[in-house]
N, CA, C and O atoms as a DFTB+ gen file, in Angstrom:
692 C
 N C O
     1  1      39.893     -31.099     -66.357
     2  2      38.635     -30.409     -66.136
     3  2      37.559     -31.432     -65.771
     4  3      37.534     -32.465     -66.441
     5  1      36.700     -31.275     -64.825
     6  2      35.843     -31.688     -64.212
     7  2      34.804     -31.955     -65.275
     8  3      34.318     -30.915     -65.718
     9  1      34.316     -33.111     -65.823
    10  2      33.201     -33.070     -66.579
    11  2      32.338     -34.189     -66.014
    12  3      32.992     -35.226     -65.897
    13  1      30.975     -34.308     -65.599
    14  2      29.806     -34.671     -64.933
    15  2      29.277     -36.016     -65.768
    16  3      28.818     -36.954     -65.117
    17  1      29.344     -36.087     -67.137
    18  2      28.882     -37.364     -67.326
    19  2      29.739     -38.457     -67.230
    20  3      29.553     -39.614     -66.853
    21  1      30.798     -37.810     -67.683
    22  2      32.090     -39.186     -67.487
    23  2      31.948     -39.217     -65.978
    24  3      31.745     -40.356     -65.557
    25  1      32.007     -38.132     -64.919
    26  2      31.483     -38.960     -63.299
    27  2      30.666     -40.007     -63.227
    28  3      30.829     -41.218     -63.081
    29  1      29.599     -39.181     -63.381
    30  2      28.046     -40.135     -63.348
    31  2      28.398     -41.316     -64.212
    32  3      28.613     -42.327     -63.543
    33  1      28.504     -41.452     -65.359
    34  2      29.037     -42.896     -66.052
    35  2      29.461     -44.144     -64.882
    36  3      28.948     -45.172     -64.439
    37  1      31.053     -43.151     -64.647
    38  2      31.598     -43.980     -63.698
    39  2      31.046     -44.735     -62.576
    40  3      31.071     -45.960     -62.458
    41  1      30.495     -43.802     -61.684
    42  2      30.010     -44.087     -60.580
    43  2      28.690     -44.630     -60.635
    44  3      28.314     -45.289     -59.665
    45  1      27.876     -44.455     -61.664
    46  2      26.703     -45.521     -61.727
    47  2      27.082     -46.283     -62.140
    48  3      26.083     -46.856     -62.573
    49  1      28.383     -47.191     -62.551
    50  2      28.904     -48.151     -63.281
    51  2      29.344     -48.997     -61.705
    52  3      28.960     -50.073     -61.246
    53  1      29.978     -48.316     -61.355
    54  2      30.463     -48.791     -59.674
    55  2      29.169     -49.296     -58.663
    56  3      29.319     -50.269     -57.925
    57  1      27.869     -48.519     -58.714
    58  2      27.088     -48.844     -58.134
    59  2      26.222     -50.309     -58.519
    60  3      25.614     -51.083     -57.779
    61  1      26.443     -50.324     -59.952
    62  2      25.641     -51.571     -60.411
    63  2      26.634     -52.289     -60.444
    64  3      26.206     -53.376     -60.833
    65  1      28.139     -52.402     -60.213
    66  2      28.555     -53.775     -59.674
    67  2      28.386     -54.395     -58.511
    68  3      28.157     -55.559     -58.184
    69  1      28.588     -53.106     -57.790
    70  2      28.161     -53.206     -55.925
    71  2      26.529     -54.392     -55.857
    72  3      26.231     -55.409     -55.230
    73  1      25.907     -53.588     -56.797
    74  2      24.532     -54.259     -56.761
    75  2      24.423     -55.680     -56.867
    76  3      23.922     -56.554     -56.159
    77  1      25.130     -55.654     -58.122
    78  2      25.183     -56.812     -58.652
    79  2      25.891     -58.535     -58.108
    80  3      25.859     -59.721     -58.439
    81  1      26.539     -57.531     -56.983
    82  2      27.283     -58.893     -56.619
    83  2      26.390     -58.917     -55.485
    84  3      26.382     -60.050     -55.004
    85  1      25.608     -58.088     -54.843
    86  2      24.258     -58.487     -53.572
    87  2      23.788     -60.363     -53.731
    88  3      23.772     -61.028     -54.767
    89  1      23.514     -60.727     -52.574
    90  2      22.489     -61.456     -52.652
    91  2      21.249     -61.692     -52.468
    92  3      20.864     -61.923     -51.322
    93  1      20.382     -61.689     -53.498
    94  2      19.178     -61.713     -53.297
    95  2      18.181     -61.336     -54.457
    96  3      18.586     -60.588     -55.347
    97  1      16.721     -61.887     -54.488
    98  2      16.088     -61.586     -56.086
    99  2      16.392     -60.138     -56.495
   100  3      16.697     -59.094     -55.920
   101  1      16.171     -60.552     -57.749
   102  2      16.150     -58.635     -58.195
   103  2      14.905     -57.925     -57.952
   104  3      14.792     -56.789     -58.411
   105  1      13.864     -58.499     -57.225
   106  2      12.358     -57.968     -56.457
   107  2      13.494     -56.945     -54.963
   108  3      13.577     -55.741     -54.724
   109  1      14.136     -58.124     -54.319
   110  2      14.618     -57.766     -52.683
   111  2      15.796     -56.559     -53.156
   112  3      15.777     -55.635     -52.343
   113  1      16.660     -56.380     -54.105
   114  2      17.760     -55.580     -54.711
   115  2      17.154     -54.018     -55.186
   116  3      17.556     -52.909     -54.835
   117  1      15.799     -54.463     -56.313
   118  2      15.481     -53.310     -56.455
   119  2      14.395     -52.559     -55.364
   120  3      14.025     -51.386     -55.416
   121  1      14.036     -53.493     -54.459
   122  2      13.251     -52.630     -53.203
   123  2      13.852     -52.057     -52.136
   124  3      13.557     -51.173     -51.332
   125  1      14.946     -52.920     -52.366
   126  2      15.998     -52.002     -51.035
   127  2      16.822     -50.765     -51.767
   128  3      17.152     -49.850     -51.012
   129  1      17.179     -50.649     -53.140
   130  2      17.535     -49.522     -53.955
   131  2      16.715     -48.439     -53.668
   132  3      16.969     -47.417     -53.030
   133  1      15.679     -48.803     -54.232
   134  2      14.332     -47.978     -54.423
   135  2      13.952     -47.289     -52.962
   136  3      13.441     -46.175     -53.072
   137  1      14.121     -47.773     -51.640
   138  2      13.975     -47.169     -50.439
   139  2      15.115     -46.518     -50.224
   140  3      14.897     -45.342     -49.931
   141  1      16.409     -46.845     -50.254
   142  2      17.412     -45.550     -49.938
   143  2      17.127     -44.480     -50.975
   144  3      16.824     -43.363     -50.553
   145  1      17.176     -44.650     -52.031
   146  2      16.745     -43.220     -53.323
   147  2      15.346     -42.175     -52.117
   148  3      15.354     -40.997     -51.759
   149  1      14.252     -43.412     -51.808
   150  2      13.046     -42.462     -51.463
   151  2      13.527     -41.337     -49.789
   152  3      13.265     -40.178     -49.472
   153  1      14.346     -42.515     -49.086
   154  2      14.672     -42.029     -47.863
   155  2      15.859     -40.525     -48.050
   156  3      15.990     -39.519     -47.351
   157  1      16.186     -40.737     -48.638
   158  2      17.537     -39.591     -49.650
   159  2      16.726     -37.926     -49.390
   160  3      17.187     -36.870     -48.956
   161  1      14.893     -38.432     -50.043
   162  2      14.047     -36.916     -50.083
   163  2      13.777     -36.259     -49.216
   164  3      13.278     -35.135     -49.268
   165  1      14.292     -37.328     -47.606
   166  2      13.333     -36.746     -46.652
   167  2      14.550     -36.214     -45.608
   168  3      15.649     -36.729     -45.403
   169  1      13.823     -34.726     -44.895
   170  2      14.944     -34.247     -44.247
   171  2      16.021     -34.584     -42.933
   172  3      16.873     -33.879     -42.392
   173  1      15.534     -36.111     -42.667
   174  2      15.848     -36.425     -41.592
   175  2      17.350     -37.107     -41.949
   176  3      17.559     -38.211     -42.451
   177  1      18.262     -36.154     -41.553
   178  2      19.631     -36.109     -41.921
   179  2      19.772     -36.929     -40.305
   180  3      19.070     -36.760     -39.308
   181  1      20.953     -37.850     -40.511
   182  2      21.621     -38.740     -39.644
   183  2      20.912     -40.294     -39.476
   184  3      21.257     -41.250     -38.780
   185  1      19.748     -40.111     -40.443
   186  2      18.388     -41.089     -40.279
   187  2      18.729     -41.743     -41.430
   188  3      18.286     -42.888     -41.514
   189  1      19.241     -41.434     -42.135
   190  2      18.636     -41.936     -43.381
   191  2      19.449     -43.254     -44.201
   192  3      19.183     -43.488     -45.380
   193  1      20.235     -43.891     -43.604
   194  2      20.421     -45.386     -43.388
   195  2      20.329     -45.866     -42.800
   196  3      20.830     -46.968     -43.026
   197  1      19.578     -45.709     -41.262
   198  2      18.565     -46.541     -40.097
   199  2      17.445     -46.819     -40.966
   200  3      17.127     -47.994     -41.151
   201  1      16.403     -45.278     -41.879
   202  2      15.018     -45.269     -42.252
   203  2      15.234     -46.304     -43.628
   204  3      14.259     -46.742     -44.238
   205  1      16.345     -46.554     -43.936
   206  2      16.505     -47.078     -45.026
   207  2      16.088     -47.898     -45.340
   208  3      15.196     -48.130     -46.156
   209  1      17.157     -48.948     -44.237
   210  2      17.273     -50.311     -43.929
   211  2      15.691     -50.702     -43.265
   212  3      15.110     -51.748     -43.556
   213  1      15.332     -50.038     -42.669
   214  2      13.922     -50.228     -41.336
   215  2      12.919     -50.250     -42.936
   216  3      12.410     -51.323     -43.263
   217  1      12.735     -49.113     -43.749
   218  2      11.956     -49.750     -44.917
   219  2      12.266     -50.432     -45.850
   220  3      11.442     -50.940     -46.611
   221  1      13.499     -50.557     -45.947
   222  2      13.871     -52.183     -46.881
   223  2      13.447     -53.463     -46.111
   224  3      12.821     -54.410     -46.589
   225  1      13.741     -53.375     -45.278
   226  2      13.391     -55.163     -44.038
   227  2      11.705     -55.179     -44.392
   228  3      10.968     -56.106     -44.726
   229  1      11.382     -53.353     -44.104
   230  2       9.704     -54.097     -43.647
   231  2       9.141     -54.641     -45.484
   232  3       8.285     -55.516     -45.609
   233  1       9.602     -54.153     -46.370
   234  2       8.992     -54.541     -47.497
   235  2       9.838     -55.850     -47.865
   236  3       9.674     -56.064     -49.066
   237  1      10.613     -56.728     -47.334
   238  2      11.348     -57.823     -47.814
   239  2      12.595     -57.317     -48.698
   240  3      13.252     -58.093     -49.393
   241  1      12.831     -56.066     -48.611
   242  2      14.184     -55.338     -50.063
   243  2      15.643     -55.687     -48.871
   244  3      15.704     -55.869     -47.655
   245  1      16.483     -55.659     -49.787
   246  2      17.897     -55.989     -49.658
   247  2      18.442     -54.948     -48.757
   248  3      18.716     -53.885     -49.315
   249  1      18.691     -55.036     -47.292
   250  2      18.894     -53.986     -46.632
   251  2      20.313     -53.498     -47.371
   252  3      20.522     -52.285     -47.390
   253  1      21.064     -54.182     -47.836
   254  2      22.756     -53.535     -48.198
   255  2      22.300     -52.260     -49.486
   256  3      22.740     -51.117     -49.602
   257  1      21.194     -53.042     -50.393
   258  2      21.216     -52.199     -51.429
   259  2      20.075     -51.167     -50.776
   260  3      19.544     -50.279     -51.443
   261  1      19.825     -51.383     -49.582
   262  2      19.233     -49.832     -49.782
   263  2      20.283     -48.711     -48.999
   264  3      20.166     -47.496     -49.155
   265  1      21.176     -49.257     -48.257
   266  2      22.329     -48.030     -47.998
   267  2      23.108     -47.875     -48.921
   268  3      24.035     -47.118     -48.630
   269  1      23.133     -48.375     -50.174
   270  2      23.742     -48.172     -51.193
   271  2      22.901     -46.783     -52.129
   272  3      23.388     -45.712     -52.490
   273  1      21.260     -47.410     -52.351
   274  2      20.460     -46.264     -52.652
   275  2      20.448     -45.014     -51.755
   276  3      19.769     -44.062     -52.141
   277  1      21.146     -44.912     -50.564
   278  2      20.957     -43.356     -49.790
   279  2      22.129     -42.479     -50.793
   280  3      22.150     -41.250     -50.857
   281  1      22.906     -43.226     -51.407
   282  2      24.106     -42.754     -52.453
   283  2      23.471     -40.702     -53.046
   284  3      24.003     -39.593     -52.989
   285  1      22.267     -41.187     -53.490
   286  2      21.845     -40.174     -54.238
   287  2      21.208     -39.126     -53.363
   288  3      20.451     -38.331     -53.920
   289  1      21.513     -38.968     -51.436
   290  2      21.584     -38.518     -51.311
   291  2      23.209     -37.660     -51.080
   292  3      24.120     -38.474     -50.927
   293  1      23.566     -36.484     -51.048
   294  2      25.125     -36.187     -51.006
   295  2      24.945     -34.640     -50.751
   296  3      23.862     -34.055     -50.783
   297  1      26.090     -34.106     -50.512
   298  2      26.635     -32.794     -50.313
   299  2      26.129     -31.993     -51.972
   300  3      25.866     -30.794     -52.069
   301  1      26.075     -33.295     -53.501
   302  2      25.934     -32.303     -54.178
   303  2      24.384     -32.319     -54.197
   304  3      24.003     -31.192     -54.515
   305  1      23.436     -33.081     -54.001
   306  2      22.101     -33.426     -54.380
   307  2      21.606     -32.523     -53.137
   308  3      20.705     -31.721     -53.383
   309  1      21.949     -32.563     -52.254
   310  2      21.014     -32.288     -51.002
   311  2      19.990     -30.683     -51.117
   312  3      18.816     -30.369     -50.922
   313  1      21.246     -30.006     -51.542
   314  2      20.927     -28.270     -51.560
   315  2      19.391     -28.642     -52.448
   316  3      18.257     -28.705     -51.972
   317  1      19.684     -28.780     -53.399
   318  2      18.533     -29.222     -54.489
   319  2      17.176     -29.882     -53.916
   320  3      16.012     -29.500     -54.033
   321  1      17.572     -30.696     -53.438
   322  2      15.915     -32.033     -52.483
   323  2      15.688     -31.213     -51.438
   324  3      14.522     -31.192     -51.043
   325  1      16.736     -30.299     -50.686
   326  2      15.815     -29.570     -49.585
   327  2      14.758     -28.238     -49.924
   328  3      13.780     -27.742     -49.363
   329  1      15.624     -27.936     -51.300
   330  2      15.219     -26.647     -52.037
   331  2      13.575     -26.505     -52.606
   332  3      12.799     -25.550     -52.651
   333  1      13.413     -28.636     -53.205
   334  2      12.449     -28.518     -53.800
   335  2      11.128     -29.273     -52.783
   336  3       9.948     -29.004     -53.007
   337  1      11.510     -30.132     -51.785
   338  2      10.898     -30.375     -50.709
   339  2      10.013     -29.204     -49.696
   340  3       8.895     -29.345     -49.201
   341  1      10.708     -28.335     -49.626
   342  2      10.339     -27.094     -48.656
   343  2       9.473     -26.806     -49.731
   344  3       8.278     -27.073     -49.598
   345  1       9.972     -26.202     -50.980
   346  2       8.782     -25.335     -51.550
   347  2       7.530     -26.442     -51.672
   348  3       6.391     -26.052     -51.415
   349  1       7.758     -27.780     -52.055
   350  2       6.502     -28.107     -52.536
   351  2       5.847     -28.552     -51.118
   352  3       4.676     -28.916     -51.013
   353  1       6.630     -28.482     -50.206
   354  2       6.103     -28.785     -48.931
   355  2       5.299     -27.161     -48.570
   356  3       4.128     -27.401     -48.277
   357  1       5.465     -26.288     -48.536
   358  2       4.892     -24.808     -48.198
   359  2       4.035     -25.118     -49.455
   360  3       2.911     -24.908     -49.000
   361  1       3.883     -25.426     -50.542
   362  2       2.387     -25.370     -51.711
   363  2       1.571     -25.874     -50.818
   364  3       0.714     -25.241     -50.200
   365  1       1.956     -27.697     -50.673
   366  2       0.905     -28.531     -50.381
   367  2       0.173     -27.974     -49.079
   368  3      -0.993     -28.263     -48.809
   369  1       0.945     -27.182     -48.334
   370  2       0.369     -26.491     -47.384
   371  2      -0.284     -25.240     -46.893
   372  3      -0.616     -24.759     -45.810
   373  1      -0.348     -24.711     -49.008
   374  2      -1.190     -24.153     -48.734
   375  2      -0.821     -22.086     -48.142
   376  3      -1.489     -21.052     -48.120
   377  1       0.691     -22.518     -47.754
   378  2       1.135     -21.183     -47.335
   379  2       1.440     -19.958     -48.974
   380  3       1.951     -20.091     -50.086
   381  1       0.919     -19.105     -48.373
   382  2       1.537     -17.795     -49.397
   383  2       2.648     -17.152     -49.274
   384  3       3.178     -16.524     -50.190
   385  1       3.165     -17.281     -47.919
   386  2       4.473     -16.671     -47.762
   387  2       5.418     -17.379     -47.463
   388  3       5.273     -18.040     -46.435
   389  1       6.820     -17.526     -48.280
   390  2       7.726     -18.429     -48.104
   391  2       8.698     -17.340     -47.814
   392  3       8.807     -16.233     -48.341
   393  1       9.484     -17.986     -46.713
   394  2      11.311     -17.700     -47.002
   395  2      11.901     -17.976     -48.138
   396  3      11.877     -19.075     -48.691
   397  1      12.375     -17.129     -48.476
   398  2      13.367     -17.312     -49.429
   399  2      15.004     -17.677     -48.887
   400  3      15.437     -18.782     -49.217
   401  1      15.735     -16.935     -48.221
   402  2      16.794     -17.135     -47.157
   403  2      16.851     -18.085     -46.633
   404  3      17.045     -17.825     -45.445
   405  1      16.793     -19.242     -46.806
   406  2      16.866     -19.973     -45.321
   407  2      18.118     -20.922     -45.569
   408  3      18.262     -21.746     -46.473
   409  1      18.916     -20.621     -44.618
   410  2      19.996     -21.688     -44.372
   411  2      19.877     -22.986     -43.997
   412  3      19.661     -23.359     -42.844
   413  1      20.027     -23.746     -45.035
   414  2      19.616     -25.313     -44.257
   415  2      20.826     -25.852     -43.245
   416  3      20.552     -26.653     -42.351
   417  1      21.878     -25.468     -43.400
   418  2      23.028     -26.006     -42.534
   419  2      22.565     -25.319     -41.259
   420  3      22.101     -26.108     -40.436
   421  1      22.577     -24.241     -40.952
   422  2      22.205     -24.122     -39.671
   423  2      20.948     -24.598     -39.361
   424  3      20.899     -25.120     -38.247
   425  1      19.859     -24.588     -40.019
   426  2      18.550     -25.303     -39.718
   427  2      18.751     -26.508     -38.826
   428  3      18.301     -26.736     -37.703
   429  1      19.796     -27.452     -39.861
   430  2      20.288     -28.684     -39.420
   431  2      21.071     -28.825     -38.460
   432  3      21.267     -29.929     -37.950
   433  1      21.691     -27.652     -38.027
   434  2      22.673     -28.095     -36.478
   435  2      21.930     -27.436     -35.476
   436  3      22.075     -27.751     -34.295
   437  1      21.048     -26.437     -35.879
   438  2      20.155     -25.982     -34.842
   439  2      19.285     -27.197     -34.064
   440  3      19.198     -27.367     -32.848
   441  1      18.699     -27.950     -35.088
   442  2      18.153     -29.593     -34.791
   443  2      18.995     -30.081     -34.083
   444  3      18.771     -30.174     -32.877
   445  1      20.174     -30.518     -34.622
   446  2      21.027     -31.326     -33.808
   447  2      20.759     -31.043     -32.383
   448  3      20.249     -31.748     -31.513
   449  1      21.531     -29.056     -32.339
   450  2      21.747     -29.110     -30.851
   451  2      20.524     -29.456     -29.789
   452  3      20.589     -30.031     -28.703
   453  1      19.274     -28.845     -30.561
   454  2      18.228     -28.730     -29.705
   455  2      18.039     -30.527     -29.191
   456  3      18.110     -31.090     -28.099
   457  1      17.771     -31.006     -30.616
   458  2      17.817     -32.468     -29.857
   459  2      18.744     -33.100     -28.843
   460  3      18.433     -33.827     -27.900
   461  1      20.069     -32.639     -29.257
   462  2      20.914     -33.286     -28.359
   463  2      20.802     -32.172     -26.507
   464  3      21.232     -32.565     -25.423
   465  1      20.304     -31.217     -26.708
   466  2      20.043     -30.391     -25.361
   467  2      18.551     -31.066     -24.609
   468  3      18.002     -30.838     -23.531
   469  1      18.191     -32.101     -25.900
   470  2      16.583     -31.686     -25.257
   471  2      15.858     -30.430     -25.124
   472  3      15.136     -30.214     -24.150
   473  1      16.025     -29.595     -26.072
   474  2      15.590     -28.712     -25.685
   475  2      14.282     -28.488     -26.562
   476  3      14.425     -27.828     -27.591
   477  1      13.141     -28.931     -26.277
   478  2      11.587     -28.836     -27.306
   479  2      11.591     -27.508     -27.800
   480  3      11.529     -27.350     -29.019
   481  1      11.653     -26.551     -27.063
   482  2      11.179     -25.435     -27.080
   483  2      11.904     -24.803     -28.374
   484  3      11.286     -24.690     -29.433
   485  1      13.069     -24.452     -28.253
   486  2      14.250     -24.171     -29.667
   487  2      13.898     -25.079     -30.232
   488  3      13.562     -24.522     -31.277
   489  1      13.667     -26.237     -30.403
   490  2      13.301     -27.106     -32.036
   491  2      12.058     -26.525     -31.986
   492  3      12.583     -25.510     -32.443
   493  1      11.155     -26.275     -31.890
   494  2      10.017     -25.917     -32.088
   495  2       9.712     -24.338     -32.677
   496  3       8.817     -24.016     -33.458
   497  1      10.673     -23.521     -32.093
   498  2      10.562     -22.057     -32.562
   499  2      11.875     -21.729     -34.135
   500  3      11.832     -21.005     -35.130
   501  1      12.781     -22.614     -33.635
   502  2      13.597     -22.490     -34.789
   503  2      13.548     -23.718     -35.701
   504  3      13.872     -23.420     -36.851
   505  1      13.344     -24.576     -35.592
   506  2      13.399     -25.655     -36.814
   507  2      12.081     -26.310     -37.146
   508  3      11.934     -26.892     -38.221
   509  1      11.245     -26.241     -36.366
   510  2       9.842     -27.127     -37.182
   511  2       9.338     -26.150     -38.095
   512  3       8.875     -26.650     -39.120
   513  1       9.308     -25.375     -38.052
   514  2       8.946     -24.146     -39.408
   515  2       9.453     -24.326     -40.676
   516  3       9.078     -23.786     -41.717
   517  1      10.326     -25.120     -40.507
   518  2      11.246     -25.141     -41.443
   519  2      11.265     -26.476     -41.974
   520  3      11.178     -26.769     -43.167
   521  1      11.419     -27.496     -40.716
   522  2      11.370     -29.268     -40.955
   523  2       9.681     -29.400     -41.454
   524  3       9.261     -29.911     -42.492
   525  1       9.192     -29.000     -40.760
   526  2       7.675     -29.728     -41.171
   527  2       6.969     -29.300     -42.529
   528  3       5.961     -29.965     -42.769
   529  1       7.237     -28.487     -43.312
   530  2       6.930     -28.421     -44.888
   531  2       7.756     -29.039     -45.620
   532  3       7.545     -29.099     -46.831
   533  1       8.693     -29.536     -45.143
   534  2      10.070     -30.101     -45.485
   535  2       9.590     -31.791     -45.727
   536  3       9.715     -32.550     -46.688
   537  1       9.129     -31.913     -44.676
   538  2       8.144     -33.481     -44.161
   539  2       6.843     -33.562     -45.245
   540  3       6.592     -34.653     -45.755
   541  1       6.183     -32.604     -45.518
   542  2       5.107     -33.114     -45.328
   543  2       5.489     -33.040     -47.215
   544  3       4.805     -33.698     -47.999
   545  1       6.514     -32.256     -47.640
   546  2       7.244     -31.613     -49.093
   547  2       7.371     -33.093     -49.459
   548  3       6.880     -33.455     -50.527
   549  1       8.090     -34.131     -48.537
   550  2       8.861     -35.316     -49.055
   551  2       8.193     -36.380     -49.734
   552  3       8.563     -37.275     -50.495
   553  1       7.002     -35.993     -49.195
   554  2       5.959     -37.428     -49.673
   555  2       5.820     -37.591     -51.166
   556  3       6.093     -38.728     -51.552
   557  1       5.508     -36.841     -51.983
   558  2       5.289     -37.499     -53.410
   559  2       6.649     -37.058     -54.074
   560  3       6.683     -37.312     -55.278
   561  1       7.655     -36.521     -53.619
   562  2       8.964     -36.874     -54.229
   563  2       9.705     -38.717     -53.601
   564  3      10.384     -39.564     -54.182
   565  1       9.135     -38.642     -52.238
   566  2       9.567     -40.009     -51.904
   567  2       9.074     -41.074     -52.863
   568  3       9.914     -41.749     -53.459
   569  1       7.472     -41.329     -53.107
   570  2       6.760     -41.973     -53.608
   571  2       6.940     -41.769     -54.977
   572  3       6.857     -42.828     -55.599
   573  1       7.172     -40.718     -55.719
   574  2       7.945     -41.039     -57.231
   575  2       8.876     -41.343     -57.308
   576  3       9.072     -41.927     -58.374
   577  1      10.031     -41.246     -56.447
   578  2      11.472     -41.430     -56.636
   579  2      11.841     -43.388     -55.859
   580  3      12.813     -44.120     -56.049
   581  1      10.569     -43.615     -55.009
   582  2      10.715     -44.895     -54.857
   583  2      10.211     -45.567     -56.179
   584  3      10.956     -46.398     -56.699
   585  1       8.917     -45.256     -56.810
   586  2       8.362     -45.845     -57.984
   587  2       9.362     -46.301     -58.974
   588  3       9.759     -47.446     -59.195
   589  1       9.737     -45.019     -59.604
   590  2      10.574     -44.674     -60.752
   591  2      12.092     -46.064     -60.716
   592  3      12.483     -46.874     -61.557
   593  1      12.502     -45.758     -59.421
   594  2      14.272     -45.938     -59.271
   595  2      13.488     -47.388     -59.008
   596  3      14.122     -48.303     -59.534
   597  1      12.609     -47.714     -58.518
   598  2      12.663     -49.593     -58.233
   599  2      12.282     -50.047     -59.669
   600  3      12.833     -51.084     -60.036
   601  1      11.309     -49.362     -60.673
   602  2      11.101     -49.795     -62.061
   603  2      12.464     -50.298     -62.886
   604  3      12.710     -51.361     -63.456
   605  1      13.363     -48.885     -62.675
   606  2      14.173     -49.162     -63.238
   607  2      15.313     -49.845     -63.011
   608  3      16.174     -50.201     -63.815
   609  1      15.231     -50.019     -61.672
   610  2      16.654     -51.087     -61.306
   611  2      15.884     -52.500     -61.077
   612  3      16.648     -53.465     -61.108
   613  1      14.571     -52.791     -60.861
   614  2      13.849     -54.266     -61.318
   615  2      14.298     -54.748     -62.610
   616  3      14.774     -55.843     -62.911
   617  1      14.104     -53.919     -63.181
   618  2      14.270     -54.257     -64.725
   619  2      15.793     -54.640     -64.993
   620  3      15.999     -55.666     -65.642
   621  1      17.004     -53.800     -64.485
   622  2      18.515     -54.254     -64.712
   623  2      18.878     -55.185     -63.971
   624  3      19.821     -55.921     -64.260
   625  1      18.151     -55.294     -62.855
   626  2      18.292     -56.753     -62.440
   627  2      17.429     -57.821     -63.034
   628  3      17.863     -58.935     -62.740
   629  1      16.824     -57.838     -63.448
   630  2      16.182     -58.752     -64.124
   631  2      16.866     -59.446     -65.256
   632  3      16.755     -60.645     -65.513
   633  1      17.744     -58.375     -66.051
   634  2      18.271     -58.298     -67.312
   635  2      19.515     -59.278     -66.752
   636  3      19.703     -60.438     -67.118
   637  1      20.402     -58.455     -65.675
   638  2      21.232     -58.951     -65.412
   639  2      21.286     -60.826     -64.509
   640  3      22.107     -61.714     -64.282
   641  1      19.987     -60.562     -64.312
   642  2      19.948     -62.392     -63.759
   643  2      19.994     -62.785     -65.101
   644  3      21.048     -63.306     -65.465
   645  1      18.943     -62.636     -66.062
   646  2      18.864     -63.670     -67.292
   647  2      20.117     -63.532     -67.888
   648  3      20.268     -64.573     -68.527
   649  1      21.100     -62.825     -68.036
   650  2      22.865     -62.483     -68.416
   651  2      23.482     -64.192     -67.528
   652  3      23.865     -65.311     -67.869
   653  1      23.251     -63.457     -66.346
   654  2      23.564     -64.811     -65.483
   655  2      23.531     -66.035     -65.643
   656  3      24.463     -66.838     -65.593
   657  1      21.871     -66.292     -65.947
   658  2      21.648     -67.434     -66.301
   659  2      21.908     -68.139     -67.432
   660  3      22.197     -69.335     -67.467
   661  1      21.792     -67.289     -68.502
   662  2      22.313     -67.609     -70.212
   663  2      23.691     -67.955     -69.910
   664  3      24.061     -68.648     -70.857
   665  1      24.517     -67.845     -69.184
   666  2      25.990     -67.594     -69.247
   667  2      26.212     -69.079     -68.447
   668  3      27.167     -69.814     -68.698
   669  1      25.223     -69.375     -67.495
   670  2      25.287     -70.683     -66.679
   671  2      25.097     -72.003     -67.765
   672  3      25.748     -73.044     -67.853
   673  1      23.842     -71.469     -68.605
   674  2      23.646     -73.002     -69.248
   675  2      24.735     -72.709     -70.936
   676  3      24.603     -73.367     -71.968
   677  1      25.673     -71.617     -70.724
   678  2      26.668     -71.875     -72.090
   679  2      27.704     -72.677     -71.190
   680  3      28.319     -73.570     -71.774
   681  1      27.880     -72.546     -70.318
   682  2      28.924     -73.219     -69.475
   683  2      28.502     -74.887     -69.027
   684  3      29.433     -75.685     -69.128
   685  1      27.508     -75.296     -68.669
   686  2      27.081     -76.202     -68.597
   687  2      26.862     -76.925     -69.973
   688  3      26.619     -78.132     -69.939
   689  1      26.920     -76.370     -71.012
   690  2      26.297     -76.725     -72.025
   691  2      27.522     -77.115     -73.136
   692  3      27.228     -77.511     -74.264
């Protein structure tokens, strides 16, 4: 039987070795973490280990660990971040009437095609209605979820250098 913390255990156990063997301060590790987690909120699906890496470089963060941070975006998280993006994206904007219905998978290949047709007109009547509360939804889930996830993986890297280092001068010592 499928049980969720022994997953999560696991696989955040897997991720902080991945991390851990990176090179680079635990400032550059947890800023490139901290930007795939934030890039994860935002709806730009196929983007989001280009936007990753492009805001890990520009802040000096570890481009590897931030395609490592897009992790927490997935097939199971997504339904959820688009769910709560849209609505708080339609608050901040102020609208009274929301869809309730809305299919994000087709939303998302409707995008595709239109982009890949070029076609402005269909992205514009069928998907910016939908993308742009979505956009404008992402911002203070991006900006808490970058805050939060770089606090806390600064800090395990931090922990884990001084592990490092204690372990260097018992060996030297």
């Amino acid at each position: 039987m499928f049980n969720i913390k022994t997953y999560w255990n696991r696989n955040s156990k897997k991720i902080l070795v991945r991390l851990k063997r990176l090179q680079g301060t635990p400032y550059s590790i947890a800023a490139g973490f901290a930007c795939g987690i934030a890039i994860s909120f935002t709806p730009l699906i196929g983007f989001h280990m280009i936007l990753a890496a492009l805001t890990a470089w520009l802040i000096r963060g570890n481009i590897i660990a931030s395609a490592i941070g897009t992790i927490i975006g997935n097939p199971w998280t997504f339904p959820f971040i688009w769910a709560a993006v849209l609505y708080t994206g339609h608050f901040l904007l102020g609208h009274t009437q929301i869809a309730t219905n809305i299919d994000f998978l087709a939303t998302f290949k409707a995008a595709g095609d239109a982009l890949y047709s070029l076609n402005w007109h269909k992205f514009g009547q069928d998907v910016w209605p939908i993308i742009y509360p979505m956009l404008i939804g992402c911002i203070p889930f991006y900006i808490a979820s970058w805050i939060i996830s770089y606090k806390l993986m600064k800090k395990t890297m931090d922990k884990l250098e001084q592990r490092k280092q204690q372990k260097q001068k018992e060996e030297t010592a």
